[in-house]
Every structure is written in C-alpha cells, then in structure tokens.
N, C-alpha and C positions, 0 to 999 in steps of 0.2 A: 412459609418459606420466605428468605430475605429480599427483601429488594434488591435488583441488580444495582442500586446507586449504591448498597451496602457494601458490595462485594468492590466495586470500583474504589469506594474513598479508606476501606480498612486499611488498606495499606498504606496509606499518604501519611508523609512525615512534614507537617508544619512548623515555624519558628513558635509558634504557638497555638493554644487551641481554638481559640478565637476564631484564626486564618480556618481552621480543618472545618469548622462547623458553616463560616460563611462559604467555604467549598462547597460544601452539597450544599445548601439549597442554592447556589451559582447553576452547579451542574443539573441539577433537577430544573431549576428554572429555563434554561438554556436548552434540554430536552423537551421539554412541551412547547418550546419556541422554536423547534427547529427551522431554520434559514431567517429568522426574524432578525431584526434590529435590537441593541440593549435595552433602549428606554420600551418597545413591544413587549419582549421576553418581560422584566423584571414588571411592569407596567404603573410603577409612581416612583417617585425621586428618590425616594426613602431608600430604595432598592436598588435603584439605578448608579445612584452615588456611590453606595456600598457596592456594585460590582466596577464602578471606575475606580475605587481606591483600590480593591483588590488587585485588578492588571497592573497599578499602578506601585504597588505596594514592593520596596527592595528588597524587602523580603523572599518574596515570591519568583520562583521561577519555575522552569517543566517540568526540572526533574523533580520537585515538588510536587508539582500538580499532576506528573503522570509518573508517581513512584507508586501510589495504589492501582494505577491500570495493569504497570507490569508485574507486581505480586501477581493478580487477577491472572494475566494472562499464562505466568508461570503454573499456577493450580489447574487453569482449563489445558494444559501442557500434561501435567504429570497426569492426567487420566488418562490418555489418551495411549496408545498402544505403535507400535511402529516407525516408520519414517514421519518425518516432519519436515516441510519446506520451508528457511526464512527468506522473504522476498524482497530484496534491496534497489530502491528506486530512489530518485531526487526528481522534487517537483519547486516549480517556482511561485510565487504568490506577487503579483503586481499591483500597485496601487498609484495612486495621483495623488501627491501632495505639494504644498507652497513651498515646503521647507524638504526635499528629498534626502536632505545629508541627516535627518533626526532618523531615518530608516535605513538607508544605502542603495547603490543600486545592483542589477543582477544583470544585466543585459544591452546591446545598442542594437537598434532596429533601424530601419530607414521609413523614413515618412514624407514621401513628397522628393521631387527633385529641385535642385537652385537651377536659377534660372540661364548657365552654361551647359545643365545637365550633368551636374556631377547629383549625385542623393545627398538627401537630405540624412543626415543618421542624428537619431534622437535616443540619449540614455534614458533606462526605465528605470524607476523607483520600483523597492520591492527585496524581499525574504526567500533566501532559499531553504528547503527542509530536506533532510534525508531521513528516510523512513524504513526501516526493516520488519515487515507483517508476518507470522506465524498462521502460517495455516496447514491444514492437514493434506494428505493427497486427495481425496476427496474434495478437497475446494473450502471446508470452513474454515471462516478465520477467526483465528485462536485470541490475537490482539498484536497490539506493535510490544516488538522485545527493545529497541531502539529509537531515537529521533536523535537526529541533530540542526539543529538550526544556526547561520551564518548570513551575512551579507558582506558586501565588498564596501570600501569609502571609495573606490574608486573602479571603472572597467575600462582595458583596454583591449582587451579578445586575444583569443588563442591567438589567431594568427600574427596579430603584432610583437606577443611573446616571443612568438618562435622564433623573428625576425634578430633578435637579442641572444638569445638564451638556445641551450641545448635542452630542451624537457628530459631526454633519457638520462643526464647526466646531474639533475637537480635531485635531492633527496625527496623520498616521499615525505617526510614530515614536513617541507615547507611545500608541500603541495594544498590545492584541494581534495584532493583522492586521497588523502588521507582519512577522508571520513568513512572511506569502505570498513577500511581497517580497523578502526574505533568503534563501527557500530555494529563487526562480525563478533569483535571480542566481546561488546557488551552484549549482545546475543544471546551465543554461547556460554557465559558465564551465569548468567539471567537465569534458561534453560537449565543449567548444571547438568543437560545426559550431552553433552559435544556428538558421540557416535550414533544420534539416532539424529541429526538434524543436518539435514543441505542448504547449503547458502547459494542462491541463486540472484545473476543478474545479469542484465546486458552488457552490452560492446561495452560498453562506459567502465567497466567490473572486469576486462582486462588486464590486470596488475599483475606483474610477477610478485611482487610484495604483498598481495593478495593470496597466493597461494600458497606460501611459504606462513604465513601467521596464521592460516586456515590448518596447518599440518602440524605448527603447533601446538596448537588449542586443540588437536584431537579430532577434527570435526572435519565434514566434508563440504564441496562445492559444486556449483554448474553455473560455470559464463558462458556466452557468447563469446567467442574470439573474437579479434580484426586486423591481429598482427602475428603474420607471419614469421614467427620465431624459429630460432638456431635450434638445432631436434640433432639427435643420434650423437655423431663423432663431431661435428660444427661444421663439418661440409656442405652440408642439405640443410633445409628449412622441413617444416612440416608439411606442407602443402606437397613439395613433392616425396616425400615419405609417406604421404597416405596415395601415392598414384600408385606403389608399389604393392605385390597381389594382397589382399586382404578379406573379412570377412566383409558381405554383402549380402543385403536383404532389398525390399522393395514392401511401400508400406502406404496405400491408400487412404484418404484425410478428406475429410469434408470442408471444406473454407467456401469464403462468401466474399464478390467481386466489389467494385465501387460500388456497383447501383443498389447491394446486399443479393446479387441473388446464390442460392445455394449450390456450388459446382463440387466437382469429384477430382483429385490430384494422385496421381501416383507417384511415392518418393524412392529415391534410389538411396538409402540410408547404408552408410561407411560406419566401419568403426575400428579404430585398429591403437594398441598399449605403442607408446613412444616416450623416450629421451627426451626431457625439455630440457634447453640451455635457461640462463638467466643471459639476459641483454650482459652485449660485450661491456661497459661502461660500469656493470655492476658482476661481474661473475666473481671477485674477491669476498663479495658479503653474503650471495645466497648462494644454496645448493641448486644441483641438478634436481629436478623431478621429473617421475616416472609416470605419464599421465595419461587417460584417454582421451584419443579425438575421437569426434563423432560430425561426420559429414551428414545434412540432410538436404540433397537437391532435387528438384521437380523436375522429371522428363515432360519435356514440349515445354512448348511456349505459348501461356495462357492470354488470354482475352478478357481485359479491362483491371487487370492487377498486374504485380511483379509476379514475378516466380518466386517460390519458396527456396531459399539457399540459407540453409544453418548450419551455423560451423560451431560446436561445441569445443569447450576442455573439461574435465572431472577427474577425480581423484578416484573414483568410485572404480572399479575393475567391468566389465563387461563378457560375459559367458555366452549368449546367447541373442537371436533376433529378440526374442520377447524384453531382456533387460534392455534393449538397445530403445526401442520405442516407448518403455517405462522414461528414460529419460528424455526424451521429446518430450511426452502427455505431462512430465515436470517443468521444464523448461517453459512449454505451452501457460502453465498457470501464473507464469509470471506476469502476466496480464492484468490481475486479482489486483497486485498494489496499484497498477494504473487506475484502477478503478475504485479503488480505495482514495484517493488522490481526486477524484473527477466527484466523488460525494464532499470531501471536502468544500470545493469551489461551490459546486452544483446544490449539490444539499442542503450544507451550512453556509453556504455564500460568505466566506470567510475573506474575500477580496474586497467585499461591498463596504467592508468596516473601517468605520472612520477613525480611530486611533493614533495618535498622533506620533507614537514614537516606537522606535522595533523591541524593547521590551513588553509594551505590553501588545503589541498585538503578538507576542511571539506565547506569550500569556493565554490568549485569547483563543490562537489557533489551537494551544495545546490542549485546550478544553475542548472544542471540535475534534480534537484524533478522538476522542472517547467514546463523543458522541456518532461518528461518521461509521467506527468503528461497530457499534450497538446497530446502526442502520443495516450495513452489510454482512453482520452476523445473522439477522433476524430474516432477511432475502436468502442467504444462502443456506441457511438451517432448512428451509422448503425442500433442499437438492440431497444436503449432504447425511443430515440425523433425522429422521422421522419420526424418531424412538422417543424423543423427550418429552416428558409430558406437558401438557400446554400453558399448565399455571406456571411452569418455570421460565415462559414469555411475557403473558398475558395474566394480568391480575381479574379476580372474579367479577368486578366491576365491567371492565374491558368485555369479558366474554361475554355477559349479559349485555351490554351494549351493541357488540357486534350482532349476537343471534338475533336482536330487534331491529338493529338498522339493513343486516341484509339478509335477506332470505334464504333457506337453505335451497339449493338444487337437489341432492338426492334425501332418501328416505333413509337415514341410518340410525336414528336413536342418538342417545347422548354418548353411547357406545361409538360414533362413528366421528366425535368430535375431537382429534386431535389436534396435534400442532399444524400438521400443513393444512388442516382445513380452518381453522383459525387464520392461519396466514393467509389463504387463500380469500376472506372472506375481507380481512384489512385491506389487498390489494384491491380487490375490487368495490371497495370504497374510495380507494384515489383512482379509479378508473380503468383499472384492469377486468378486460370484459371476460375470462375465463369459458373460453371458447375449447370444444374440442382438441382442436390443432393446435392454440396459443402455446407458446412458449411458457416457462415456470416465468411468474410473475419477475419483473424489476425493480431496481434500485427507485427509480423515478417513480413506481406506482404508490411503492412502499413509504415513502418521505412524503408524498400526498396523504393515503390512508392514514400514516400517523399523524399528521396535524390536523387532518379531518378529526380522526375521534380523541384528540387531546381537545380542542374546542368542545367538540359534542358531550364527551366527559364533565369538562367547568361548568356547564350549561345544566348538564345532569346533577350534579351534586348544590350547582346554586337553586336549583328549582326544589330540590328536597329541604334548604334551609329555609325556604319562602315560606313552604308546608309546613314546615314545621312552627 
C-alpha cells in the first residue's frame, strides 16, 4: 500500500521537479519532527539550508504546496456517501519580530496602562489564515478544500472604521469577508458534487453576499446569525417573525461548565421557512431569499456558564423535530476546525518559528495544514471508521513496534488487532492511561505517541544497521 506522503504530494504541481522531490522529503522530515524546530527536524546544514531555500524560494507558494493535499482530500470526498460538512474559520498566528512590517500586523491589544491611566495599546505582528475543513457528519476530517492567507500593513480596528465609513454600504470585494466567498467557491468547485455539501460558520459567516453565491454554486449553508434582518413584506424583522405561532420542539444536550463538570440542558428549539430581505443599501444587487431560521435557547438559567442561545439561517428546508436537531449536531461540529487550528499552534508550534518574512512562514505553515491535518484524521479515525484496516495508518514496522512497547490488555489474537486498537495503544504511549471510563483518546496524547515512536523507530532501524 502507498505511503500516505504519496497520496499528499501526487498531486502537487511545482515550477520544477527539483522543488516536488525536495517536498516530500520536507514533508516526511517535518512529520517525524512534529512540533520541532528546522535545524531539529532536518538535523545537519545540508538539509536545513535546503529547507530555508525552499520557504524561501519565489517560486513556491500554498497553493503549490497544498494543490496535492486538496486532490487527496477531493478522492477521500468522492468515497464517501451522503452529506458532507465544510467548516469555515479564521485563525490568527502571532509572532515577535525586530522588523514587524517584513510580516504585518493582525490586531492591537492593550499592555499596561500610562501613567494618567489611559492603556497602553500595543500592535501584534502576525498572519491571518482562513481555513475551510471537509469533514463527514460523523466527525472525520476529510482535509482542507480551501486556505487563504493575508496580513494588514497596517490596523486601525473595526471600531475606528465605522467612525469613517458606512460597513453596509462598502462592497464586499473591498472587504475582508470576502474571503468567505472565495474559499465557499473554491470549495465547492474543489468537491464538484455542490448538492451534497453544507458550508457551515459562525456569527463572522453572516453575509447576505454569502448566501446568495452559496445559491449560486448550487450548494448549501448553516451560519450563525447576529443580525436581525428585514424578513416577509420589510415591515418586520426576523426575530419577530419567528415569535409568531410556529413549529416547536424541546431537545436535551449534555454540555460541560467552566470547571468541565458534565450537566444536562433542555432546549426549546424554533424553526420556522421565512422571507429574507437583502440589507436596504444593497436590495438593487441581490435577491430575496427564502430561508430557514432555527432558534435554539436554553430554558433556566444555568450555573457557571452562559445559556445556550442559537440562532441559525439554512437554505436546507426543515420537515420535522428530528431534521431540526440534525442541524444543531451540524452546526455543533464546527468546533472540529477550532481544533483543527489549536493542533496547528499546539502540535506544530507554528508560532514558535523563526522565519523572517510572511512569505515564507506562510510556506511553512502550509506545510503544517498537512501535517495538523494527518494528526487529527488519525485521533478521529478511533470515533468515526473502525472499519479501515490498520496498515492503511500504521506501517508493519510501526505495529511491531507498538505490540512490543506496550502491552496488550485483552486476549484477542492477531484477529483482534485493528485500527482503534492500534490507536489505542499509540495513545497510550504519549500518556493516555485507557482507563475503563476514559474518554476516546486526544489530540494531545496522540502528537506525544507519535514523536514517541518516530524516535523509538530511528533507534530501531539504526540498531539494525549497527548489526548488521
């Protein structure tokens, strides 16, 4: 069977071949070093230089280096059967340098007050990315169908904006949100089935221009709202159009407080087909649409968290309680790219990197989606596919290693050695104690277990050359 680094770089299109071949071993080097340092990973000059020309190299950019991920993730696509979720977030990447204008910045924070007591406000240096993840309803993720990456030369914050400017009244293309729209198309084109995929995202994913190039393209969505839009004849908003009678269910949810401990919520879940206007300042350019809202609020008022209040829009029609809470448990997974996003930092410590300039760290990080990407497939493959056989994770090397370093608990024959027990056994080499009650192993155990037995691996095969 192929190497998963096969499946990732087949599709990469380089200025030359050169560039595609020092790819993989980049990317394979980069894997057995997860979260390390270049000069670590690569571990002599020889290699390390040859990965600084590479980020360096003008040649190169993501969509280069992540045009074989999305083939990949289009074929782990076309297997697949049913609905499919893409999951649209933006995350920021922060760093400290001497020279912040070779990067740009992303944000101003306050640090300290002067001494009248006004704050101190200090701009960050640093990378924004947007990211669109492909995962199934079941929870696996499939790979990113999108990235976009940007930075400002300069920030002055929403709010001083608006002091200026009307936001309703500025076009989406000289927006930022415009990266919704650019990374649903590339998506959806990516995928080529539009009707089987929902494009899902927070408050931020709000856009009437968002839903209109979603209807376009053929394809469906689910945001969060947070604007009270003109609905029916333009007398009423939505909010009170959904007070009027409609269908109603009630829907109990398990969540978990600040402290984590496990409580019980009952939701009084709305949902009802309505009229959307397009904002007055734009109602010449887009259509009406015809849309579901979906209210989910929490009766009582709970102890040591907010209450649950979700306000959906969808395109999708709604028949019944059952489809109504299908679309929560969707909504719910958009969680997945946040944490898709938290391996990045966390996993690949892709903030830690010293890189002087936002081409290549923009380089750098692309090579982390891959990688963050292969971490979080391999964690949730334990939850969501059982079925796959283990050598399409684990090479035979790996499994012999594992059934020596840790012990089996039950008695089941070679017959009993599948993937999650495979997995199970990686985990608890970075530390997961696989306890009755434990929870399916984590992200965190998992990024341990593998640098654990990538080391114990090197060790293995240089003691065989010794022998030899």
């Amino acid at each position: 069977m192929r190497s998963w680094l096969d499946e990732e770089v087949e599709g990469c299109r380089f200025a030359g071949g050169r560039l595609g071949k020092r790819f993989r071993v980049l990317l394979e080097r980069l894997s057995k070093g997860l979260g390390e340092t270049i000069p670590m990973a690569c571990q002599d000059w020889a290699s390390t230089k040859a990965a600084y020309r590479f980020f360096a190299n003008q040649r190169v950019s993501e969509q280069e280096i992540l045009s074989g991920h999305f083939q990949a993730t289009r074929a782990r696509f076309q297997v697949t059967e049913g609905w499919v979720l893409v999951l649209h977030d933006t995350t920021e990447f922060s760093f400290q340098r001497e020279d912040p204008l070779a990067i740009g910045f992303i944000n101003r924070v306050t640090c300290g007050k002067e001494p009248p007591g006004h704050f101190r406000l200090h701009t960050v240096c640093g990378l924004l990315m947007h990211s669109s993840l492909v995962v199934t309803t079941e929870g696996l993720p499939l790979g990113i169908a999108a990235v976009k990456f940007w930075a400002r030369k300069r920030f002055k914050g929403c709010n001083a904006l608006k002091k200026k400017i009307n936001p309703t009244r500025v076009p989406i293309e000289k927006k930022e949100s415009i990266r919704w729209l650019r990374n649903l198309r590339q998506a959806t084109t990516l995928l080529n089935e539009p009707e089987r995929c929902v494009h899902i995202g927070d408050r931020e994913s709000d856009i009437y221009e968002l839903f209109c190039v979603a209807r376009e393209a053929g394809t469906h969505f689910l945001v969060r709202t947070c604007v009270d839009r003109l609905a029916e004849d333009g007398t009423r908003t939505i909010s009170q159009e959904m007070d009027k009678p409609h269908s109603k269910a009630l829907h109990r949810v398990e969540v978990r407080d600040r402290r984590g401990h496990c409580t019980r919520a009952t939701l009084e879940v709305r949902w009802r087909r309505i009229r959307v206007l397009p904002p007055i300042g734009k109602q010449k350019h887009y259509p009406e649409l015809t849309l579901t809202v979906i209210y989910a609020q929490e009766l009582g008022m709970p102890k040591d968290r907010e209450p649950i209040d979700w306000k959906l829009l969808t395109d999708l029609t709604i028949s019944s309680r059952t489809e109504a809470i299908q679309k929560l448990v969707w909504y719910a997974s958009r969680w997945k790219v946040e944490t898709y996003h938290q391996i990045l930092k966390s996993g690949c410590k892709a903030e830690a990197s010293r890189l002087r300039t936002a081409n290549r760290l923009v380089n750098l990080i692309s090579v982390f989606c891959i990688l963050s990407w292969r971490l979080f497939w391999i964690t949730m493959l334990n939850r969501a596919d059982s079925r796959m056989p283990a050598g399409h994770v684990f090479s035979k090397t790996e499994r012999q290693l594992l059934d020596h370093l840790v012990p089996d608990r039950q008695v089941g024959g070679t017959a009993g050695r599948s993937l999650p027990f495979y997995i199970t056994k990686l985990a608890r080499l970075g530390g997961y104690l696989a306890r009755s009650g434990d929870p399916p192993p984590g992200n965190r155990v998992m990024w341990r277990g593998l640098c654990r037995l990538t080391d114990i691996e090197l060790g293995f095969h240089a003691a065989k050359l010794v022998g030899n």
